[in-house]
C-alpha positions in Angstrom: 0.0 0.0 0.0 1.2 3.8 -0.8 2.2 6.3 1.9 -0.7 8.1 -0.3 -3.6 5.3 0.5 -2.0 4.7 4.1 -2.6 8.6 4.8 -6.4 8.1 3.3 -7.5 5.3 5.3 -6.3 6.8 8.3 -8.8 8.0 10.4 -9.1 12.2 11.0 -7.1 13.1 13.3 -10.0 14.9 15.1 -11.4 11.5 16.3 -7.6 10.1 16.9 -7.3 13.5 19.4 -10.3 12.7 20.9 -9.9 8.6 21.5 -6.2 9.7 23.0 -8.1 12.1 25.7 -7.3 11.3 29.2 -9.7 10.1 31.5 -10.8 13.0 33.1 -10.6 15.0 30.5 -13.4 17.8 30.9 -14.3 16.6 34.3 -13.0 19.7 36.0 -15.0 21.7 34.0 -18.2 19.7 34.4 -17.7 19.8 38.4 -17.3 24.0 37.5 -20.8 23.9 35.9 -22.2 22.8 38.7 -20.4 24.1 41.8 -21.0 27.9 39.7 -24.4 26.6 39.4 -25.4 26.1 42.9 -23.2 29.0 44.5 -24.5 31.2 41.9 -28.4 30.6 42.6 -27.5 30.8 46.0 -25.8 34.3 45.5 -28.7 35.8 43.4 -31.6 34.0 46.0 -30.5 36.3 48.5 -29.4 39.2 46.6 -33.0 40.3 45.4 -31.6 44.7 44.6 -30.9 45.9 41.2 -27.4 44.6 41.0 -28.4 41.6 40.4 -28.7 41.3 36.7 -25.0 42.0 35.9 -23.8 39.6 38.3 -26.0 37.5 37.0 -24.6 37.9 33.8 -21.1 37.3 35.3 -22.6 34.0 36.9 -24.4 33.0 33.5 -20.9 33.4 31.7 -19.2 31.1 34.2 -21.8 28.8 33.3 -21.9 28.7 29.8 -18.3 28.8 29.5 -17.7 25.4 31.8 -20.7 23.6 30.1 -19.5 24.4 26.8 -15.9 23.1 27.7 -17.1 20.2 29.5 -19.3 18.9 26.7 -16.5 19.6 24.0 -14.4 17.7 26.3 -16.5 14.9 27.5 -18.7 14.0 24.1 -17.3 12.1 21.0 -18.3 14.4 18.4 -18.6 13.9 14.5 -15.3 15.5 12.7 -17.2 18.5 11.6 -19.0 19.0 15.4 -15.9 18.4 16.9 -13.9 21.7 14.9 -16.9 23.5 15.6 -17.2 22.8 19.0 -13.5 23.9 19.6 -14.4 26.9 18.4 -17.0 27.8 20.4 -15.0 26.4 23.3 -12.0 29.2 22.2 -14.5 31.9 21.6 -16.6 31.2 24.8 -13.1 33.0 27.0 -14.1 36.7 25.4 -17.6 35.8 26.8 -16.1 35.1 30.3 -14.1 38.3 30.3 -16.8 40.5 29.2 -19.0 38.6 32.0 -16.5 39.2 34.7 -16.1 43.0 33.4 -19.8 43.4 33.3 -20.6 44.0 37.4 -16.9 45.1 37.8 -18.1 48.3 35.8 -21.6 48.3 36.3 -21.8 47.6 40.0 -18.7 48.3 41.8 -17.3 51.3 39.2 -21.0 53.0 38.8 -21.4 56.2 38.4 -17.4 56.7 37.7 -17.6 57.5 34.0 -16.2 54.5 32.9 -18.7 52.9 30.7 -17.6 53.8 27.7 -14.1 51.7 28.9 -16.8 49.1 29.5 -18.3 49.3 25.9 -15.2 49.5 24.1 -14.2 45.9 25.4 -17.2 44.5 25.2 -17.2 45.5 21.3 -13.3 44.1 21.1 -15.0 40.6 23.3 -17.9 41.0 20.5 -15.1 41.0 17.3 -13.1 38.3 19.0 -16.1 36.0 19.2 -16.8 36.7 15.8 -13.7 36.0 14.2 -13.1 32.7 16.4 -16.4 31.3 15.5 -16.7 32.6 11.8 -13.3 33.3 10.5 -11.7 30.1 10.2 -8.6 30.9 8.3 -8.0 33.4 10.9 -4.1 33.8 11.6 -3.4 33.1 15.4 -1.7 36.4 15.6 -5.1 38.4 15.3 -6.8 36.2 18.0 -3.8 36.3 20.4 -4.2 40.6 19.9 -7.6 40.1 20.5 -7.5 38.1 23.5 -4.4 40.5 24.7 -6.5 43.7 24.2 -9.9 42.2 25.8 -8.0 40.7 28.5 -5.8 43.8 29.4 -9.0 45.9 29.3 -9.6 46.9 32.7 -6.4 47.9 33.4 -6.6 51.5 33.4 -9.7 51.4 35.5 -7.2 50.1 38.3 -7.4 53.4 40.4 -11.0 53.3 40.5 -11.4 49.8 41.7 -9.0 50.5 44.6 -10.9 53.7 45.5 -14.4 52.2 45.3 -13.6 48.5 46.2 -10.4 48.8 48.2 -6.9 46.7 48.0 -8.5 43.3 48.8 -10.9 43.0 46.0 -8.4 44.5 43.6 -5.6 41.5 44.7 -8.2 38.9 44.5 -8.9 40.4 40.8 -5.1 40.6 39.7 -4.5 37.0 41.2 -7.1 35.4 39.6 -5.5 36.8 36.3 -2.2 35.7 37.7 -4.0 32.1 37.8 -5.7 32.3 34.3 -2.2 33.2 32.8 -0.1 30.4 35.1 -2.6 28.2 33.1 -2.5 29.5 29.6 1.1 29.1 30.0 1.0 25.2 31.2 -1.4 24.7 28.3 1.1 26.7 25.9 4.5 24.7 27.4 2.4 21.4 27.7 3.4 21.6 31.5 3.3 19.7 33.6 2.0 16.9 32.2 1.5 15.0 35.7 -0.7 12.0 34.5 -1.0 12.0 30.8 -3.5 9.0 30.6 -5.6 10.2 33.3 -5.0 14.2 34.4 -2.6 15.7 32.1 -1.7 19.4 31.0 -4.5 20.4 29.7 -6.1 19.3 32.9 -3.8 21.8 34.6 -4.9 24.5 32.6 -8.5 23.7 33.2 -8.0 23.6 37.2 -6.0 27.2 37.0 -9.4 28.5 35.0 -11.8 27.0 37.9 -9.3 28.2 40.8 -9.4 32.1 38.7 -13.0 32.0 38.4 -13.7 31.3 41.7 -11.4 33.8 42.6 -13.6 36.2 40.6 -16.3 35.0 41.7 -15.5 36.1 45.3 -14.9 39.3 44.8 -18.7 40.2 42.6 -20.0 38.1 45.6 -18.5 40.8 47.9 -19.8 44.0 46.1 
């Protein structure tokens, strides 16, 4: 047989990524959905003012971002479901960020002036959604600016969050970056890779981005 009709009756490689996943692969992420879940119901049960909307909006983005990952993860998907799926997956982070943003500005920074800073990165969050889901052929330069510019967006409102919110809320918001970034770069340097058939790297990644949520989800619990 060719090295032509070898490569052809090889299987996709999508469904050869997914048979190779490790065990628990998504399982973090599924155990997110539902711990965000409950704590969140709980939050917004006894929080009946008018904040509640955009934390709820916060909470709904946790959500949606842990389901989304933990059915990519979890399911065996068809080769076309599976690219879109990872897609979605991607472009779900610029939801999270806009959803952690969104009672940052519009609860704890009200009345500051800052919502056009608000606006502007939820239009960036809005065009890096877009071009991960719909752009294919996108280089991985423009989504790595994208995710750079969204994620960096709050920066200059740092002053304000210190005078309205105090130090405490602001190290709780800079370390649960710190966490998200200690993760993006195990998932980057595949490391550590502590079990690779069970809990590997990208398992790693995905317990730094439930540890940083919850971390973020302390501090809109607080204002």
């Amino acid at each position: 047989m060719t090295s032509a009709a070898v490569a052809a009756a090889a299987p996709p490689a999508a469904l050869v990524e997914q048979d190779g996943r490790p065990t628990l692969r998504g399982m973090l992420c599924v155990y997110g959905l539902f711990g965000f879940a409950v704590a969140g119901a709980a939050l917004l049960a006894f929080d009946p003012s008018a904040r509640r909307w955009p934390i709820a909006v916060f909470l709904l983005s946790v959500v949606a971002l842990m389901g989304t990952s933990g059915l990519y993860h979890r399911v065996r998907w068809s080769v076309t479901a599976y690219y879109r799926m990872r897609r979605l997956d991607h472009a779900m982070i610029f939801v999270l960020i806009t959803g952690t943003e969104t009672p940052l500005f519009l609860v704890g920074l009200e009345g500051r002036g800052l919502d056009w800073m608000f606006y502007t990165a939820l239009a960036f969050a809005a065009a890096g959604f877009a071009i991960t889901m719909f752009w294919v052929s996108a280089p991985k330069w423009v989504r790595a600016v994208v995710y750079v510019v969204v994620g960096w967006s709050g920066v200059p409102a740092i002053p304000h969050i210190v005078e309205a919110m105090g130090i405490g809320p602001l190290a709780l918001l800079l370390g649960g970056g710190l966490l998200y970034s200690i993760g993006a770069v195990a998932y980057a340097l595949k490391r550590p890779n502590p079990w690779p058939g069970h809990f590997g790297y990208h398992e790693v990644f995905h317990a730094f981005v439930v540890a940083a949520a919850a971390t973020h989800f302390a501090v809109i619990a607080g204002l």
